[in-house]
N, CA, C and O atoms as a GROMACS GRO file, in nm:
protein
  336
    1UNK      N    1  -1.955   0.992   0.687
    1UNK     CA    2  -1.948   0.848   0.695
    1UNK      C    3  -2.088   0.796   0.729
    1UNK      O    4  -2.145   0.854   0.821
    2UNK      N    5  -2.164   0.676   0.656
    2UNK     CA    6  -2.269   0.628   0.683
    2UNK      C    7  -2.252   0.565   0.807
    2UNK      O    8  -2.147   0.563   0.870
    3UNK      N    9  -2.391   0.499   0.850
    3UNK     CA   10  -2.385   0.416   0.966
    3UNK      C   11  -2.423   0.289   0.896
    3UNK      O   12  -2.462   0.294   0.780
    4UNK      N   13  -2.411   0.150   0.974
    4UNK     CA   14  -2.493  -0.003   0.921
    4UNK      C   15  -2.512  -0.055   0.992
    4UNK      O   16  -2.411  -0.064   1.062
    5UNK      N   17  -2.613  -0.122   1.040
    5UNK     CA   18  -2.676  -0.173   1.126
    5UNK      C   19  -2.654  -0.320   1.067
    5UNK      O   20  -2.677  -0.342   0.948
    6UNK      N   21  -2.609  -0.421   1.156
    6UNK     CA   22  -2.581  -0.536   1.137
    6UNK      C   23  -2.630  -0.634   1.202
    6UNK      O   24  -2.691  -0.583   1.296
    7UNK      N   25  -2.642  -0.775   1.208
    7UNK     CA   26  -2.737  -0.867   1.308
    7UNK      C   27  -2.651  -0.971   1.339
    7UNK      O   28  -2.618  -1.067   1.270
    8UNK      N   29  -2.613  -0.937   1.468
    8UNK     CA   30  -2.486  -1.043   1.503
    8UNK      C   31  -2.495  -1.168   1.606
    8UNK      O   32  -2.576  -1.132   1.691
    9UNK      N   33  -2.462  -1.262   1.628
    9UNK     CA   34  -2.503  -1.326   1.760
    9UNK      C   35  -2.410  -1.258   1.865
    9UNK      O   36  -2.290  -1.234   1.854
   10UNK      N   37  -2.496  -1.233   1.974
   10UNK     CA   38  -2.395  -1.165   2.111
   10UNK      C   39  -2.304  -1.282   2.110
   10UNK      O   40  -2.197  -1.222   2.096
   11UNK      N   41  -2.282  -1.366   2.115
   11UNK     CA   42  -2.159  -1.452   2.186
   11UNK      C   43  -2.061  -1.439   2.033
   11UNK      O   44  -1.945  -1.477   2.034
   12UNK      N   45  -2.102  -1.401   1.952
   12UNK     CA   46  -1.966  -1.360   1.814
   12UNK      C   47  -1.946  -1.300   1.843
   12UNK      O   48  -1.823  -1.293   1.847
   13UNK      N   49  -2.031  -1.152   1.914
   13UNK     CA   50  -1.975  -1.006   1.940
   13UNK      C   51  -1.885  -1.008   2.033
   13UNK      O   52  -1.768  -0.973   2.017
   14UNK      N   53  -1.937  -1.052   2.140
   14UNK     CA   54  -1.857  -1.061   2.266
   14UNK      C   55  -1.720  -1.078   2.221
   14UNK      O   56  -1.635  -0.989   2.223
   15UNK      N   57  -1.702  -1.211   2.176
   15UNK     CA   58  -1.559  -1.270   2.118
   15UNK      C   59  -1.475  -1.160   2.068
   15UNK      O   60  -1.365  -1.121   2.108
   16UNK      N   61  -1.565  -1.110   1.954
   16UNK     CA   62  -1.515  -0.994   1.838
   16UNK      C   63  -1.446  -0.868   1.923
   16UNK      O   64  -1.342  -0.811   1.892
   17UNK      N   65  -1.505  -0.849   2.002
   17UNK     CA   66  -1.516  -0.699   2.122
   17UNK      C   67  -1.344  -0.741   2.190
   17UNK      O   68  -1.253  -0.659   2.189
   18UNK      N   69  -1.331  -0.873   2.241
   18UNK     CA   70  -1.217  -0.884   2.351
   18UNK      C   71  -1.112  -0.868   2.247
   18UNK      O   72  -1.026  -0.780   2.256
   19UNK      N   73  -1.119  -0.997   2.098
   19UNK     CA   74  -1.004  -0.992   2.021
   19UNK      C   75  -0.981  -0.865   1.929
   19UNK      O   76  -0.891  -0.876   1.845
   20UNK      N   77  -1.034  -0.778   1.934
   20UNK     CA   78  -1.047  -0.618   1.904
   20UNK      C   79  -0.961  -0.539   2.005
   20UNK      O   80  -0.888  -0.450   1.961
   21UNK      N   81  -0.964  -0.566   2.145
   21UNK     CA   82  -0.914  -0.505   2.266
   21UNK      C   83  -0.772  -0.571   2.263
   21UNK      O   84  -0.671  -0.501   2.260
   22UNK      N   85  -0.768  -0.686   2.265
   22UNK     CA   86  -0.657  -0.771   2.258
   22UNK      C   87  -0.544  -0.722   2.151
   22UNK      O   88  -0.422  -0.742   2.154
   23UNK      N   89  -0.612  -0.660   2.067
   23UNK     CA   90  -0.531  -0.602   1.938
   23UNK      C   91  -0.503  -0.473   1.913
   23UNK      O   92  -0.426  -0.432   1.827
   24UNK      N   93  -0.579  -0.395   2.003
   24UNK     CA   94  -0.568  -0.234   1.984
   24UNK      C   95  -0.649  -0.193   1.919
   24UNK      O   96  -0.626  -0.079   1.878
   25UNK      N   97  -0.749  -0.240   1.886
   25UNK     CA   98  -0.841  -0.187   1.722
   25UNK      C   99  -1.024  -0.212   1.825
   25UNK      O  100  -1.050  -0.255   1.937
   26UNK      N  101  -1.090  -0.169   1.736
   26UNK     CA  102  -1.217  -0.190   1.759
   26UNK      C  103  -1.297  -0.343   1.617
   26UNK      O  104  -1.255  -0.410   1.523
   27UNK      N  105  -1.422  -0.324   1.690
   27UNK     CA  106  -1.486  -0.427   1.612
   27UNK      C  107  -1.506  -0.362   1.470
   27UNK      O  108  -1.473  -0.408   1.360
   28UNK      N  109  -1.592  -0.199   1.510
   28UNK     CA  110  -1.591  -0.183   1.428
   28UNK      C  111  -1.495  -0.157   1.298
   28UNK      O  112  -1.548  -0.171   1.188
   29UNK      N  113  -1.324  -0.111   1.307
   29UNK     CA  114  -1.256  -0.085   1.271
   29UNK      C  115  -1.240  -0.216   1.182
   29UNK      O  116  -1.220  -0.189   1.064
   30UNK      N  117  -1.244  -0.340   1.210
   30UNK     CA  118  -1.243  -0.436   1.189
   30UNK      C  119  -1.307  -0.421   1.075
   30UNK      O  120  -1.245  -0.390   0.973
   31UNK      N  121  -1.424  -0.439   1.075
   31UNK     CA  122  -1.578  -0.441   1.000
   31UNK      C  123  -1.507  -0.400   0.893
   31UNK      O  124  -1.450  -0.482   0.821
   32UNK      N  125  -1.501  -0.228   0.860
   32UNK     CA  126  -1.455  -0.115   0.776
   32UNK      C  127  -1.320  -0.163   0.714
   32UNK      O  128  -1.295  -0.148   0.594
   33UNK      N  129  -1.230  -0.224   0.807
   33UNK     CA  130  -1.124  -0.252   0.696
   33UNK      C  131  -1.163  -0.397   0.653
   33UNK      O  132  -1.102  -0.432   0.552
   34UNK      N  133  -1.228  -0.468   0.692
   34UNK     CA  134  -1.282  -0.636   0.633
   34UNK      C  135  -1.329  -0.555   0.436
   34UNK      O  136  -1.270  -0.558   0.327
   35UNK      N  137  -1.441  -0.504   0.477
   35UNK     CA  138  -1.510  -0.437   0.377
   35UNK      C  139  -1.440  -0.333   0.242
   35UNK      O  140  -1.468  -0.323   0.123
   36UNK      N  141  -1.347  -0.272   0.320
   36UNK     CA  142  -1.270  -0.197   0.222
   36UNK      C  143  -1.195  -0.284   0.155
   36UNK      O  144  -1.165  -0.248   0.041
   37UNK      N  145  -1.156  -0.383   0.190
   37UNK     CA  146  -1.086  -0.508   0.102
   37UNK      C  147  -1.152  -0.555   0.037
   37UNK      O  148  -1.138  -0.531  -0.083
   38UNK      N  149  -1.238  -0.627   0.072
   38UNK     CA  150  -1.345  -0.676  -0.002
   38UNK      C  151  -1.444  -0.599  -0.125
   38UNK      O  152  -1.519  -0.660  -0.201
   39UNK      N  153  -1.421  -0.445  -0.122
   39UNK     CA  154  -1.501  -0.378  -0.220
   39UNK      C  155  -1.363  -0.307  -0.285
   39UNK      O  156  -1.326  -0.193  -0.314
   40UNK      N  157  -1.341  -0.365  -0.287
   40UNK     CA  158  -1.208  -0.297  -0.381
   40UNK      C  159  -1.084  -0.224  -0.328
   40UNK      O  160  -0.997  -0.191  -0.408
   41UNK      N  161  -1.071  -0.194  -0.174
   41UNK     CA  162  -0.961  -0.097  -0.150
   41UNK      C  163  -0.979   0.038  -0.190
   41UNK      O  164  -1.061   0.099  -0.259
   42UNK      N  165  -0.847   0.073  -0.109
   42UNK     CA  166  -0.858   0.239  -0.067
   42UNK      C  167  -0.868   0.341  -0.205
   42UNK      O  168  -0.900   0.293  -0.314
   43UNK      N  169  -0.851   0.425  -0.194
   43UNK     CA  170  -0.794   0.505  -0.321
   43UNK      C  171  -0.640   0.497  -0.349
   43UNK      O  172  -0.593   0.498  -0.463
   44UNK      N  173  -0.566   0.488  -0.237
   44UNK     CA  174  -0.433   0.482  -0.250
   44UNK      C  175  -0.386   0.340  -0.350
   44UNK      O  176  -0.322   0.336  -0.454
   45UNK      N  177  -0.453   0.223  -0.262
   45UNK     CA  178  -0.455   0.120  -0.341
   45UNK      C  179  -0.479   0.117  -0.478
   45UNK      O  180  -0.410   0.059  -0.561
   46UNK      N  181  -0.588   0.186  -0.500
   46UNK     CA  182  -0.639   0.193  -0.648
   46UNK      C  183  -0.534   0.257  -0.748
   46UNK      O  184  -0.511   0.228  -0.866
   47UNK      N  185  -0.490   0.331  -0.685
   47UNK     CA  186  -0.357   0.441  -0.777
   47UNK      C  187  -0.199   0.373  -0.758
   47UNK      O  188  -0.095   0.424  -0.797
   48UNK      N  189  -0.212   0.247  -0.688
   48UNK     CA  190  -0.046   0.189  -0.677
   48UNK      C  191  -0.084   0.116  -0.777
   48UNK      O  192  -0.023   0.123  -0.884
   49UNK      N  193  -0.204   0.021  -0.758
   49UNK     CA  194  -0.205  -0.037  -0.850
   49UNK      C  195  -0.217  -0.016  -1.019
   49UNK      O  196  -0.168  -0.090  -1.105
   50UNK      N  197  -0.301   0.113  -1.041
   50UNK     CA  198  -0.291   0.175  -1.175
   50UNK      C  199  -0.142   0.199  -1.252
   50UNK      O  200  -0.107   0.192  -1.370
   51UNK      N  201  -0.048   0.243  -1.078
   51UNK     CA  202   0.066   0.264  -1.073
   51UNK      C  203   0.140   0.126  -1.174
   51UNK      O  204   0.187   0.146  -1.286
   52UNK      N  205   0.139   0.063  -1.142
   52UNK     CA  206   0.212  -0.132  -1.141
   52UNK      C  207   0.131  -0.149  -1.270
   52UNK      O  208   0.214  -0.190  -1.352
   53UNK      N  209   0.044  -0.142  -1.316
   53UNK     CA  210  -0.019  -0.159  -1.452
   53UNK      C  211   0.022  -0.087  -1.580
   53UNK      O  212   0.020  -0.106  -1.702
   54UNK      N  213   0.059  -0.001  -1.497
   54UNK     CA  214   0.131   0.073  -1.636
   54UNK      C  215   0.292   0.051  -1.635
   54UNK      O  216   0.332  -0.005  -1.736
   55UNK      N  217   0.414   0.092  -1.520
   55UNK     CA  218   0.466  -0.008  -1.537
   55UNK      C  219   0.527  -0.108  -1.596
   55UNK      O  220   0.635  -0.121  -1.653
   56UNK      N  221   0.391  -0.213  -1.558
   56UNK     CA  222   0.417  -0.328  -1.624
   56UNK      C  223   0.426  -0.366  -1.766
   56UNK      O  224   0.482  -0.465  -1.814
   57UNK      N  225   0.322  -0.210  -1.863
   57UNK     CA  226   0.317  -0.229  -2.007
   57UNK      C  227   0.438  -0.118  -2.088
   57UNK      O  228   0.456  -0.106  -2.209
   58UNK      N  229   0.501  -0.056  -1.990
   58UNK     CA  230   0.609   0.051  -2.027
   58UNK      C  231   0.717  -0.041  -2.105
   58UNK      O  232   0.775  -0.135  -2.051
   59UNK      N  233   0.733  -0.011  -2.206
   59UNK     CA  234   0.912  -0.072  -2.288
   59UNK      C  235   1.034  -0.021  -2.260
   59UNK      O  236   1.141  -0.037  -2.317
   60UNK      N  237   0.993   0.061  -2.134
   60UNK     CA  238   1.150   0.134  -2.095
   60UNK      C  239   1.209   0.050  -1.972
   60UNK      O  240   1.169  -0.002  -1.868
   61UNK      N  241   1.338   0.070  -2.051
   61UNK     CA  242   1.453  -0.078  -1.987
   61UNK      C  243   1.647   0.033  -1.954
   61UNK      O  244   1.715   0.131  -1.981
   62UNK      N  245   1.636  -0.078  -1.887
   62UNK     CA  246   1.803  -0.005  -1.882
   62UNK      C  247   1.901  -0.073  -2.015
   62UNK      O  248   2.022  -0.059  -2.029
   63UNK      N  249   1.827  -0.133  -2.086
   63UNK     CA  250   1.913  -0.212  -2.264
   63UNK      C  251   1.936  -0.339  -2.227
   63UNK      O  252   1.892  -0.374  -2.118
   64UNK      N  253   2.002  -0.427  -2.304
   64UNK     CA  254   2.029  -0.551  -2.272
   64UNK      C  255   2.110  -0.598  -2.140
   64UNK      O  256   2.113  -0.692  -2.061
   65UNK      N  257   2.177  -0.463  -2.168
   65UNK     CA  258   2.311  -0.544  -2.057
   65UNK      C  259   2.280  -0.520  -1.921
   65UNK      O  260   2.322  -0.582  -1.824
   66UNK      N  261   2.181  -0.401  -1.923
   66UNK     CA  262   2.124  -0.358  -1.808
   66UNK      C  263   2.198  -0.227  -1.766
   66UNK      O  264   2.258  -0.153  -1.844
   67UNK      N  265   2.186  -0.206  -1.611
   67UNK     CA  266   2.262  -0.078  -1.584
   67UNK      C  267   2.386  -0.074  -1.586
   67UNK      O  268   2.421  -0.165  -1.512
   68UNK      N  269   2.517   0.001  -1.644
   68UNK     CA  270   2.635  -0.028  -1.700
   68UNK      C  271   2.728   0.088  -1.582
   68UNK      O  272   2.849   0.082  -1.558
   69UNK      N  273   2.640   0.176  -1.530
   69UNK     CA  274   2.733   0.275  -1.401
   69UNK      C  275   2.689   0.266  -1.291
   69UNK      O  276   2.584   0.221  -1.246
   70UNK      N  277   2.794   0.324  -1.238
   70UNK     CA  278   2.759   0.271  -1.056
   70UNK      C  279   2.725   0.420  -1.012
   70UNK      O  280   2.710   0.525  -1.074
   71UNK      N  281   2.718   0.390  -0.895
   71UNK     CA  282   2.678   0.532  -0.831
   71UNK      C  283   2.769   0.600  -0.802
   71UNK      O  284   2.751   0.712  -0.848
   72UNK      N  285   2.880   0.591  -0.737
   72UNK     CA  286   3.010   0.699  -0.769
   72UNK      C  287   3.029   0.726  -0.884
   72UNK      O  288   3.053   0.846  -0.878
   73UNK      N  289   3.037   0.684  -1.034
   73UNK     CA  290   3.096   0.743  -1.133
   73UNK      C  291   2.969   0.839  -1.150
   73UNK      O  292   2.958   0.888  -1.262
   74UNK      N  293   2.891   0.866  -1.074
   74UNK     CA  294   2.793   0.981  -1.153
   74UNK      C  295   2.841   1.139  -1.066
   74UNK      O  296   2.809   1.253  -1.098
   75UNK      N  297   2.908   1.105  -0.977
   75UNK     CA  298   2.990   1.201  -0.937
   75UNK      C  299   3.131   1.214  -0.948
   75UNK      O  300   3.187   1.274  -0.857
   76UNK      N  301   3.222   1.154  -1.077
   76UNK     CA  302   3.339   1.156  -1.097
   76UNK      C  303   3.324   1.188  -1.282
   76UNK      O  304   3.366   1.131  -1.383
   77UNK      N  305   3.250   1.295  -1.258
   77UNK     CA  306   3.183   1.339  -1.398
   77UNK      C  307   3.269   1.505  -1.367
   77UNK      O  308   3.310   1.547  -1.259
   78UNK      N  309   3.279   1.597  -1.553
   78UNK     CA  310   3.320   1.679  -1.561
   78UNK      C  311   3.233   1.775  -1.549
   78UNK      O  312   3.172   1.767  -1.656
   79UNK      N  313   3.179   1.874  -1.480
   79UNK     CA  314   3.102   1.994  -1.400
   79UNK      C  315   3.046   1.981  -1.255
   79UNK      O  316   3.001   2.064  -1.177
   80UNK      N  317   3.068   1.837  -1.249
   80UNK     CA  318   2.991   1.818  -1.096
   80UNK      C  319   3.070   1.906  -0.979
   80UNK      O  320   3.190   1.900  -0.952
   81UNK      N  321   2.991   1.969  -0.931
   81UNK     CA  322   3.004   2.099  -0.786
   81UNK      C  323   3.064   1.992  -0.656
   81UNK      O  324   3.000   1.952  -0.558
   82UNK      N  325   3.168   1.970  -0.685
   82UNK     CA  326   3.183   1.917  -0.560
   82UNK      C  327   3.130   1.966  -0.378
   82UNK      O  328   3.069   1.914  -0.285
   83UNK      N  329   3.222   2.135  -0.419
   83UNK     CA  330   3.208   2.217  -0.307
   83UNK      C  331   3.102   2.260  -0.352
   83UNK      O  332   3.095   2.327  -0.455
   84UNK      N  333   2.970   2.219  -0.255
   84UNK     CA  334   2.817   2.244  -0.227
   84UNK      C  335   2.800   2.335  -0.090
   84UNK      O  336   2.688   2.367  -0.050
   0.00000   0.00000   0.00000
């Protein structure tokens, strides 16, 4: 992890420091997730969203009428193992 040297007014810091304490988090923690938003997000982010993009261009549907069985009839089917 790099370091960054930043130029702050002490009386922002100060502030920044208590409502950091006040919250459980640090300033810097702050900083790092301000920034990771701002530059695009995590990797995780990056892959939900790749996730939702594709998705969104997929043509697979449950048909017009939509889903037509419920969730018990998928166990009132002929081979299903009852005794597991």
């Amino acid at each position: 992890m790099a370091n960054l040297t930043v130029t702050v007014d002490e009386r922002l810091l100060k502030r920044a420091r208590i409502k950091a304490i006040e919250q459980g988090t640090s300033v810097n923690r702050v900083v790092s997730e301000y920034l990771e938003a701002w530059a695009g997000g995590t990797a995780a982010q990056e892959a939900l969203g790749g996730f939702v993009e594709l998705a969104a261009a997929s043509e697979a549907s449950s048909g017009p009428e939509g889903r037509t069985w419920r969730r018990h009839d998928l166990y009132d089917r002929p081979g299903y193992l009852r005794d597991r």
